[in-house]
KETISE-798312 format. One record per residue (C-alpha): residue number from 1; residue in three letters; x, y, z. Coordinates in steps of 0.02 Angstrom, whole numbers, always signed. Each point is the difference from the previous one (the first is absolute). Example, Ala and Ser with C-alpha at 12.3 -4.5 7.8 and 13.67 -1.06 7.14 Angstrom:
KETISE-798312
+--------+-------+--------+--------+--------+
! drennu ! semar !   east !  north !     up !
+--------+-------+--------+--------+--------+
!      1 !   ALA !   +615 !   -225 !   +390 !
!      2 !   SER !    +69 !   +172 !    -33 !
+--------+-------+--------+--------+--------+
This chain:
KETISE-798312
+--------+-------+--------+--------+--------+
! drennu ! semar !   east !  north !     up !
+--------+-------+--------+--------+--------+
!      1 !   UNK !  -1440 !   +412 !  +1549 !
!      2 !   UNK !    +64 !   -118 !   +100 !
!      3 !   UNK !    -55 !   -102 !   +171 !
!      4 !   UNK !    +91 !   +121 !   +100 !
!      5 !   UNK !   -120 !   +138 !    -52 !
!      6 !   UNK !   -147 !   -103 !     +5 !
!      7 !   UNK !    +26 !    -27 !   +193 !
!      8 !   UNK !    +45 !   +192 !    +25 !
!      9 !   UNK !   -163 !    +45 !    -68 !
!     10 !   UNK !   -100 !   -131 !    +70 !
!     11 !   UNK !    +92 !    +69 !   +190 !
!     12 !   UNK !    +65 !   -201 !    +13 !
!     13 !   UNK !   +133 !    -97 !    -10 !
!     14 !   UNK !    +82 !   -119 !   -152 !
!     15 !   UNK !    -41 !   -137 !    +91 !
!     16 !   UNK !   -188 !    +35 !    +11 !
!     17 !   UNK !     -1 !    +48 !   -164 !
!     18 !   UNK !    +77 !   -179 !    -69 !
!     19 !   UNK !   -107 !    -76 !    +92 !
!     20 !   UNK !   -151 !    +82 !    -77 !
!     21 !   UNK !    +70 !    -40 !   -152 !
!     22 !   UNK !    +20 !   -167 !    +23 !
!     23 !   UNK !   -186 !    -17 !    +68 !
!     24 !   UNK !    +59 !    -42 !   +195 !
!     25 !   UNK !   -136 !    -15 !   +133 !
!     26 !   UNK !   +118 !    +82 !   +121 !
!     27 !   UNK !    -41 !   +159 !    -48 !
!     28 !   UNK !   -184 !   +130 !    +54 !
!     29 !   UNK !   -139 !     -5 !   -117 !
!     30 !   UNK !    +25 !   +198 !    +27 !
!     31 !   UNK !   +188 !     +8 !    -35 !
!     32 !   UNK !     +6 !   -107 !   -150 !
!     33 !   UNK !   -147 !   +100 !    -70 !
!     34 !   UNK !   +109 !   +155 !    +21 !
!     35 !   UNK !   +149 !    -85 !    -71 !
!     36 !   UNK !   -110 !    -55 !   -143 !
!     37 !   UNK !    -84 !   +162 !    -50 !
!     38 !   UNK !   +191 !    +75 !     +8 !
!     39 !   UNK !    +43 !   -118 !   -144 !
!     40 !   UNK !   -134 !     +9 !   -104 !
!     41 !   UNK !    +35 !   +181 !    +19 !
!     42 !   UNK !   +185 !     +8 !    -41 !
!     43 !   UNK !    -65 !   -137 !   -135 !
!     44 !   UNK !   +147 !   -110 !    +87 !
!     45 !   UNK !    +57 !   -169 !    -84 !
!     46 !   UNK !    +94 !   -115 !   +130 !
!     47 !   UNK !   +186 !    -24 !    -45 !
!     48 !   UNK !   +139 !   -101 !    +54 !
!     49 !   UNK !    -24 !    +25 !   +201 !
!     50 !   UNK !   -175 !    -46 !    -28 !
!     51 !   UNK !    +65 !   -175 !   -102 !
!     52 !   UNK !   +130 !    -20 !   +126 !
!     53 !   UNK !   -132 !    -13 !   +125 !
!     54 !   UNK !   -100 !   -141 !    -67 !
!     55 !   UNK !    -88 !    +59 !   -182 !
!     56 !   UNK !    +90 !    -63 !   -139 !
!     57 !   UNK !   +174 !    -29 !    +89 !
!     58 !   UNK !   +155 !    -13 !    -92 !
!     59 !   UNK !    +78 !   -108 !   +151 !
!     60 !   UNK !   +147 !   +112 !     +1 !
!     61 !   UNK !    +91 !    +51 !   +103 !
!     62 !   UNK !   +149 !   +142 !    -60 !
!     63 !   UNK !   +164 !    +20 !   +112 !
!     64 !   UNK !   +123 !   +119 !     +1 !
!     65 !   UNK !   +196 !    -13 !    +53 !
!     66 !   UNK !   +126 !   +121 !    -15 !
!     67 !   UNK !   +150 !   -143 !    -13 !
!     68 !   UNK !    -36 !   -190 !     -8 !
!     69 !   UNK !   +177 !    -29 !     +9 !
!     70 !   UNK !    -27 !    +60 !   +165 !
!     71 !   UNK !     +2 !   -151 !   +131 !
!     72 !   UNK !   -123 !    +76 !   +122 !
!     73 !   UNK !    -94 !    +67 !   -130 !
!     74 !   UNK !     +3 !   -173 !   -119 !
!     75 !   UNK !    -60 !   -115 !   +147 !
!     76 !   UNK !   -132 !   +127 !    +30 !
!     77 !   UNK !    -67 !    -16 !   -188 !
!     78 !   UNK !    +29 !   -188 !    +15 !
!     79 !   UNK !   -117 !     -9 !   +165 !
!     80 !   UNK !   -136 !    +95 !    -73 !
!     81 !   UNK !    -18 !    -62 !   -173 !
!     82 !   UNK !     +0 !   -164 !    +84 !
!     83 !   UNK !   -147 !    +42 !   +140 !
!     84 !   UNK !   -103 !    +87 !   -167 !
!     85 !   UNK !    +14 !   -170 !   -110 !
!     86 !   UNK !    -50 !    -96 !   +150 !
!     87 !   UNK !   -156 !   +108 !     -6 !
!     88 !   UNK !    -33 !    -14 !   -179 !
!     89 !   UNK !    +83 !   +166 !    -40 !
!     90 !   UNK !   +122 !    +40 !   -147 !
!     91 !   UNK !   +149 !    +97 !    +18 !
!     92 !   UNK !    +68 !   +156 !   -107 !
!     93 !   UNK !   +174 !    +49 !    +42 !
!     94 !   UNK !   +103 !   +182 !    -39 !
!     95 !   UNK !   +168 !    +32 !    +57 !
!     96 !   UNK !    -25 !   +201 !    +22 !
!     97 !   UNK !   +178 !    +42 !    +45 !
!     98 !   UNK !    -26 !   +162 !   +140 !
!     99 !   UNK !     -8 !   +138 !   -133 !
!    100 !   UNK !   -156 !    +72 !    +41 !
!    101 !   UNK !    -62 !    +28 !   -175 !
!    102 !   UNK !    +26 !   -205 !    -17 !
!    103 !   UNK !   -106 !    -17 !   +150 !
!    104 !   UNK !   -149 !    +80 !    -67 !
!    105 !   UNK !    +26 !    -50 !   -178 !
!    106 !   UNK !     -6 !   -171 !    +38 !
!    107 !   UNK !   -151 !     -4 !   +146 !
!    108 !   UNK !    -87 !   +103 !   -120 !
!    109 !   UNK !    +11 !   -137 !   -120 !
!    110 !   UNK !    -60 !   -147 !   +109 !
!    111 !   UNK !   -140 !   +114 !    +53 !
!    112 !   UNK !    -41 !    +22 !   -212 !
!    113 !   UNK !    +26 !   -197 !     -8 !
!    114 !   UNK !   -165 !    -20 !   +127 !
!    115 !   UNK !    +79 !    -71 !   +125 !
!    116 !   UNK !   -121 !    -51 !   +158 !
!    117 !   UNK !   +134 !    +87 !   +116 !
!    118 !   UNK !   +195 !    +58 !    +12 !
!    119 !   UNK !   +139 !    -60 !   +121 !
!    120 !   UNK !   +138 !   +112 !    +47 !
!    121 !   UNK !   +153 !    -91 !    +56 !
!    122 !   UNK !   +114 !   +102 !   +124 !
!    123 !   UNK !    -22 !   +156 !    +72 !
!    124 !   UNK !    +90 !    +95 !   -159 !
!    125 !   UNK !   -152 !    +26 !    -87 !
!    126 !   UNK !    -32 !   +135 !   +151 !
!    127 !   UNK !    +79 !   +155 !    -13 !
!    128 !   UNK !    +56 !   +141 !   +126 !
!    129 !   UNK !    -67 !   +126 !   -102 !
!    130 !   UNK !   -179 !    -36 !     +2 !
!    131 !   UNK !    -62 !    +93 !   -172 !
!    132 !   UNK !   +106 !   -151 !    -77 !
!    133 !   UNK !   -130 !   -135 !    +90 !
!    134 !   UNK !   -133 !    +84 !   -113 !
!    135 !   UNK !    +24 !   -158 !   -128 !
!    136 !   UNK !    -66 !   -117 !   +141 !
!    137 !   UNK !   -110 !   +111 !    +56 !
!    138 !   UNK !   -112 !     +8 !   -168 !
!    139 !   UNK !    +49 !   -194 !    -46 !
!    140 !   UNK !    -97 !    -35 !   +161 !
!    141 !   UNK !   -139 !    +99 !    -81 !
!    142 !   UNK !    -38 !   -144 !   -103 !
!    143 !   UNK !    +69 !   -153 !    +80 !
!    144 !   UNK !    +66 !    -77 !   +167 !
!    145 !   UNK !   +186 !    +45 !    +37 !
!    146 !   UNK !    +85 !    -96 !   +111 !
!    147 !   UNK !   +169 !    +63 !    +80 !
!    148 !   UNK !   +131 !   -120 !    +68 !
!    149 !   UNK !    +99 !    +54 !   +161 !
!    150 !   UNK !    -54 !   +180 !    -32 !
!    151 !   UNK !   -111 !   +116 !    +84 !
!    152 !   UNK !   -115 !   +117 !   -100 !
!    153 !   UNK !   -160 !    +66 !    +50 !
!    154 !   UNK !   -138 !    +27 !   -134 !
!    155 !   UNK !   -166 !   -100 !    -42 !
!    156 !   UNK !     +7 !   -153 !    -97 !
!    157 !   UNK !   +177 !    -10 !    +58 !
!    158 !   UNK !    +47 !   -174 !    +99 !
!    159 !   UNK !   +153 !     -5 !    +97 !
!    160 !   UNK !   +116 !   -148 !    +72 !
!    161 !   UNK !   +138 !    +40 !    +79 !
!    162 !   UNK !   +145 !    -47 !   +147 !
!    163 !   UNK !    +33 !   +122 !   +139 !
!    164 !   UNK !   +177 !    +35 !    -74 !
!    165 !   UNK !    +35 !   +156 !   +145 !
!    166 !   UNK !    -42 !   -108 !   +138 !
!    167 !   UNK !   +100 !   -160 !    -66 !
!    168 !   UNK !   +151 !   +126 !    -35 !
!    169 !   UNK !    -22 !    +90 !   +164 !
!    170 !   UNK !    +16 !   -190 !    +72 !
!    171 !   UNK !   +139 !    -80 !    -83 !
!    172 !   UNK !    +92 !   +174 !    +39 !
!    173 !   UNK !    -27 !     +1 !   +169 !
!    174 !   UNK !    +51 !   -196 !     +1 !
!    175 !   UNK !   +167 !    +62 !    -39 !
!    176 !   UNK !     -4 !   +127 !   +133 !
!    177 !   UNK !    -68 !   -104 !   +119 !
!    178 !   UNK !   +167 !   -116 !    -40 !
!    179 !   UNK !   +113 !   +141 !    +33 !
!    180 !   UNK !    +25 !    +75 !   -182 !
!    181 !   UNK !     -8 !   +196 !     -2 !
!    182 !   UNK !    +99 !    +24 !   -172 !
!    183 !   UNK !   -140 !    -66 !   -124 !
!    184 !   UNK !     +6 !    +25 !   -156 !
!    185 !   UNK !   -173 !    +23 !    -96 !
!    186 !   UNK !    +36 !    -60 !   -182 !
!    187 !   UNK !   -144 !    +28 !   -128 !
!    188 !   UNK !    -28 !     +8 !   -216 !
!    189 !   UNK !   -175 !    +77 !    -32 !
!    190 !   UNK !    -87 !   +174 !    +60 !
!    191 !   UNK !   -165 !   -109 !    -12 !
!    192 !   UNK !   -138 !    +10 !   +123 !
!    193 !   UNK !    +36 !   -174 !    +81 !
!    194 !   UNK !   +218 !    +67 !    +13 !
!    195 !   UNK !    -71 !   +180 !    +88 !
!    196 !   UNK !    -99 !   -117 !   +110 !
!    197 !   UNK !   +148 !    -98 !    +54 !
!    198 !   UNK !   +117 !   +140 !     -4 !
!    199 !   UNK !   -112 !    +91 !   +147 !
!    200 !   UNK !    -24 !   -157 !    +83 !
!    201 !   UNK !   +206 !    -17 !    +16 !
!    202 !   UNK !    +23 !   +172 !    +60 !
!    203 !   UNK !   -151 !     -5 !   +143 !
!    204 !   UNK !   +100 !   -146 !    +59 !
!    205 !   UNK !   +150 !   +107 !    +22 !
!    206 !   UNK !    -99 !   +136 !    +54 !
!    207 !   UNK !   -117 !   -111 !   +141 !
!    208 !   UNK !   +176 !    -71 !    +58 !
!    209 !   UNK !    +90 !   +186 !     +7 !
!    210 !   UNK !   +126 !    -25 !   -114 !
!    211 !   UNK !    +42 !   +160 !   -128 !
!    212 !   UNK !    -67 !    -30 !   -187 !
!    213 !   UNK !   +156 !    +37 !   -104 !
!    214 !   UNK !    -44 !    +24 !   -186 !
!    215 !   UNK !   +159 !   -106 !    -64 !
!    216 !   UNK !    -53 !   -129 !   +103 !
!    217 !   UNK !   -185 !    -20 !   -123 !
!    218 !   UNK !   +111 !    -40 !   -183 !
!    219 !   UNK !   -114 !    -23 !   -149 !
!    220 !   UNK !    +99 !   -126 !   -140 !
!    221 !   UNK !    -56 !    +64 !   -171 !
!    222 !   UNK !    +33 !   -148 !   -104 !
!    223 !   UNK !    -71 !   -148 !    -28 !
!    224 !   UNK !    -22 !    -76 !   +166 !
!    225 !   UNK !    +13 !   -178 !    -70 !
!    226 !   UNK !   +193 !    +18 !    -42 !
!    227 !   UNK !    +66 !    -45 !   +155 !
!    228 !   UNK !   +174 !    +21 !    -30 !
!    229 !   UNK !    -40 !   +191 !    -29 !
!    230 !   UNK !    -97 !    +26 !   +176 !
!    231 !   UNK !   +166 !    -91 !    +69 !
!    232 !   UNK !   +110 !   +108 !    -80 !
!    233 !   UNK !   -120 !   +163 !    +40 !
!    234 !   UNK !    +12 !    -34 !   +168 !
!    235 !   UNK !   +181 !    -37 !     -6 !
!    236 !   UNK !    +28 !   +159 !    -70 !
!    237 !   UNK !   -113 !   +127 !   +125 !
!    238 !   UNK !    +84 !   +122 !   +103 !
!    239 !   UNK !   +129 !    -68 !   +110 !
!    240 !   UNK !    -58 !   +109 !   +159 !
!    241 !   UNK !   -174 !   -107 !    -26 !
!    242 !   UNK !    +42 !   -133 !   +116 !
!    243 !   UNK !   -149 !   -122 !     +4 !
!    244 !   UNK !    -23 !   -154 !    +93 !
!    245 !   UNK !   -177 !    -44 !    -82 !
!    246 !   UNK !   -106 !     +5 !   -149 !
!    247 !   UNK !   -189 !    +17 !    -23 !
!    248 !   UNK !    -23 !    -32 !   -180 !
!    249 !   UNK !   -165 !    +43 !    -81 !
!    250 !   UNK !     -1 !   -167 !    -65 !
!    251 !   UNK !    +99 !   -160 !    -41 !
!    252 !   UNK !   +118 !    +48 !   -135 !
!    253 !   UNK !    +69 !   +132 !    +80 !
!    254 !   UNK !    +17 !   -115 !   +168 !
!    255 !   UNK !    +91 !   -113 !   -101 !
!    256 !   UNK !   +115 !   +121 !    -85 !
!    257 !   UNK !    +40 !    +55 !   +171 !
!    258 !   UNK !    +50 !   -191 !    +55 !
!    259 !   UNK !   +126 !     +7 !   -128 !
!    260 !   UNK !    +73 !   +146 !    +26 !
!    261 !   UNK !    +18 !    -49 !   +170 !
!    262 !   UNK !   +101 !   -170 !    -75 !
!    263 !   UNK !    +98 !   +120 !   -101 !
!    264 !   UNK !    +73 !   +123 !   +152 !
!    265 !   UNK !    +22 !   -167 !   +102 !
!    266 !   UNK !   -148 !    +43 !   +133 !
!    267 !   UNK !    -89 !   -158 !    +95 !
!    268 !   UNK !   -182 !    +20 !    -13 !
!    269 !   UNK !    -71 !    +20 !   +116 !
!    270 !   UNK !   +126 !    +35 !   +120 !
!    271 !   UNK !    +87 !   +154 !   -105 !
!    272 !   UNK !   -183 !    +37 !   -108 !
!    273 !   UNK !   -171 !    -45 !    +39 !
!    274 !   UNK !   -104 !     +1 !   -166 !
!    275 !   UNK !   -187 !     +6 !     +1 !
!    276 !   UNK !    -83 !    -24 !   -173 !
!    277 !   UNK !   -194 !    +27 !    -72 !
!    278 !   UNK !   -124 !   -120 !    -96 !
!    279 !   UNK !    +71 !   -163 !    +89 !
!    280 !   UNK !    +26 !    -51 !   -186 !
!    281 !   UNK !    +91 !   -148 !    -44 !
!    282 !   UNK !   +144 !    +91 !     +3 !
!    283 !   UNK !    +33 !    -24 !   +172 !
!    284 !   UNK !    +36 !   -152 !     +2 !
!    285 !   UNK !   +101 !     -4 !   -142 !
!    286 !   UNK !   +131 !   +108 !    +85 !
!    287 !   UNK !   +159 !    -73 !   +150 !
!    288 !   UNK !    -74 !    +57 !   +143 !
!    289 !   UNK !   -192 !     +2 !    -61 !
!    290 !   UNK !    -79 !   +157 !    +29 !
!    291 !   UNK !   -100 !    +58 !   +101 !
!    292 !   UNK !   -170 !    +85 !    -60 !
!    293 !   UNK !   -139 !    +69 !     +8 !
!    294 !   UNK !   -144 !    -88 !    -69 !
!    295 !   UNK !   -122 !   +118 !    -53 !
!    296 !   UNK !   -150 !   -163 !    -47 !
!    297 !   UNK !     +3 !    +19 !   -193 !
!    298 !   UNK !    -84 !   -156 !    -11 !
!    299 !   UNK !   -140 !    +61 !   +126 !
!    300 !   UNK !    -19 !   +173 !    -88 !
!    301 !   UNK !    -19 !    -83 !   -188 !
!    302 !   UNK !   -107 !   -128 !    +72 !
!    303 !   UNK !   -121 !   +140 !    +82 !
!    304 !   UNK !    +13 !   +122 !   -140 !
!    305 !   UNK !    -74 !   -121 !   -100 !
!    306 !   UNK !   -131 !    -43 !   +130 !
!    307 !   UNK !    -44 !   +172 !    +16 !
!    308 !   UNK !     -7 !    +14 !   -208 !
!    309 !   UNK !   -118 !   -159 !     -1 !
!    310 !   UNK !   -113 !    +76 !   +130 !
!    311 !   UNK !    -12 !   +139 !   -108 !
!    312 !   UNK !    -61 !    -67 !   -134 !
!    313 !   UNK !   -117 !   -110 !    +97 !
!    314 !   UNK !    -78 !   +165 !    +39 !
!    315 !   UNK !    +58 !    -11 !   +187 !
!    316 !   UNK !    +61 !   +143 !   +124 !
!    317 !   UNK !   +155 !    -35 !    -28 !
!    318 !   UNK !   +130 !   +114 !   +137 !
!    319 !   UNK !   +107 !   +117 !    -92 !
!    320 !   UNK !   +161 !     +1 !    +98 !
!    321 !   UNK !    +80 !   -156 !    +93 !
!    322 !   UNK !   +157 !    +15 !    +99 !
!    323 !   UNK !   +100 !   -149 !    +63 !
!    324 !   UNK !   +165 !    +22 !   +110 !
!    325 !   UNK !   +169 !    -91 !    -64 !
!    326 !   UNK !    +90 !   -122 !    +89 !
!    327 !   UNK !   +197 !    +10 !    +26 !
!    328 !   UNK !    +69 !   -169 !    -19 !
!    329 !   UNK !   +164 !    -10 !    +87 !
!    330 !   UNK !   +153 !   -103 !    -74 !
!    331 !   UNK !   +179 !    +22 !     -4 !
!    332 !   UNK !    +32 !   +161 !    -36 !
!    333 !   UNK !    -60 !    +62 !   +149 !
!    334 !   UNK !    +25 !    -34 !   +184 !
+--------+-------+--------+--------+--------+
């Protein structure tokens, strides 16, 4: 028996449950009766989500990343765990790896631990087959679960997340708008954050009438951070793919494109405009620097945490934010 069932038979939410359990005022003398004569029912005894909510709290806060050697995915663990210790929150950290099995091995295990709520870095955790989002689905049973820069829709679900088709679709058109038709869309993960982007690149072409050609969209399957094998991936594409741009799905790639540009002898951004993703500190770590979208990391960790905070104050907290990116022009484009 767990809270989820408890507000299924009562006909209300999680939320109004918790807060029954936790003895809130914000809450009918009628519905909290019904919520109360469900549990003595069921013979319910709160667990973790009730602790994580105020009685008995563990202060802890579990999050999950597939890679921390990942650099968007690193400074997003960094900004978190340092938002939760400023709120007197400790910090439990697993490195999942994106077998799904991992996934739901390890949030299983932070949920078992009693953790007051879960934080999903990066929008792997969701998957395009939905049965395989069943994990989250019955971890947020029990607890909170917070998704970074993904999208999934479920109760007791919190999302934060950058509009990454609209800040593709813009940075596209940017090179459009410049005079670039032959773009080049350059991505290294079927996640739901790379589909995103990936449409977002082809309405661009699409809104601006120019033919989506399936060589033109290249997925790199290594690791994107060795740049000198995106250099020599692009260096060895199809001759007849004559490109005068790159989109890259994020900064790595963008950069591995600058230097296969160096190698072939091509002036950026005269011969190749380059257009990168994260507006890490890559790009300016690179001759020209990069331009790139930033998609506010620092704004969605600091609001995710907000949100999580809020939540455990026993607030209305919203369950989906979106912010827009902002492309940050430098030398690699015009």
């Amino acid at each position: 028996m767990t809270i989820y069932d408890i507000s299924e038979k009562a006909g209300v939410s999680i939320a109004t449950v918790s807060r029954v359990l936790n003895g809130s005022e914000n809450v009918s003398p009628e519905t909290r009766k019904k919520v109360l004569a469900v549990i003595d029912a069921c013979d319910y005894t709160p667990n973790a989500f009730a602790r994580g909510l105020g009685l008995n709290t563990m202060n802890s806060i579990g999050i999950l990343c597939a890679d921390s050697s990942d650099l968007y995915l690193a400074n997003a663990v960094y900004h978190i765990e340092q938002e939760l210790r400023a709120n007197n929150y400790n910090c439990i950290l697993c490195c999942t790896g994106y077998k799904l099995e991992d996934k739901k091995k390890f949030l299983n295990l932070l949920v078992n631990k009693k953790v007051d709520s879960v934080i999903l870095v990066g929008s792997n955790f969701i998957s395009n087959n939905d049965a395989e989002n069943d994990y989250i689905r019955e971890a947020a049973k029990e607890i909170p679960v917070l998704l970074l820069n993904a999208d999934f829709d479920y109760e007791n679900v919190y999302c934060s997340l950058c509009d990454d088709f609209k800040s593709t679709l813009q940075a596209t058109s940017s090179l459009i708008a410049s005079g670039r038709k032959d773009i080049l869309y350059l991505y290294n993960s079927k996640s739901y954050s790379a589909i995103r982007k990936l449409s977002g690149y082809q309405s661009a072409l699409t809104q601006h009438n120019i033919p989506l050609r399936m060589e033109y969209m290249q997925y790199f399957p290594e690791d994107h951070a060795n740049l000198t094998a995106i250099s020599d991936f692009l260096a060895n594409l199809d001759p007849a793919i004559k490109f005068d741009a790159v989109v890259a799905a994020d900064d790595n790639l963008a950069i591995g494109a600058i230097k296969y540009a160096h190698k072939k002898g091509l002036k950026i951004p005269e011969d190749l405009a380059v257009i990168g993703y994260n507006n890490s500190i890559l790009s300016t770590c690179c001759e020209p620097e990069l331009t790139s979208v930033d998609n506010r990391l620092d704004t969605l960790c600091h609001h995710i945490v907000n949100t999580l905070i809020g939540i455990l104050g026993h607030k209305e907290m919203p369950q989906k934010v979106i912010f827009s990116g902002e492309l940050i022009k430098r030398g690699t484009t015009l």
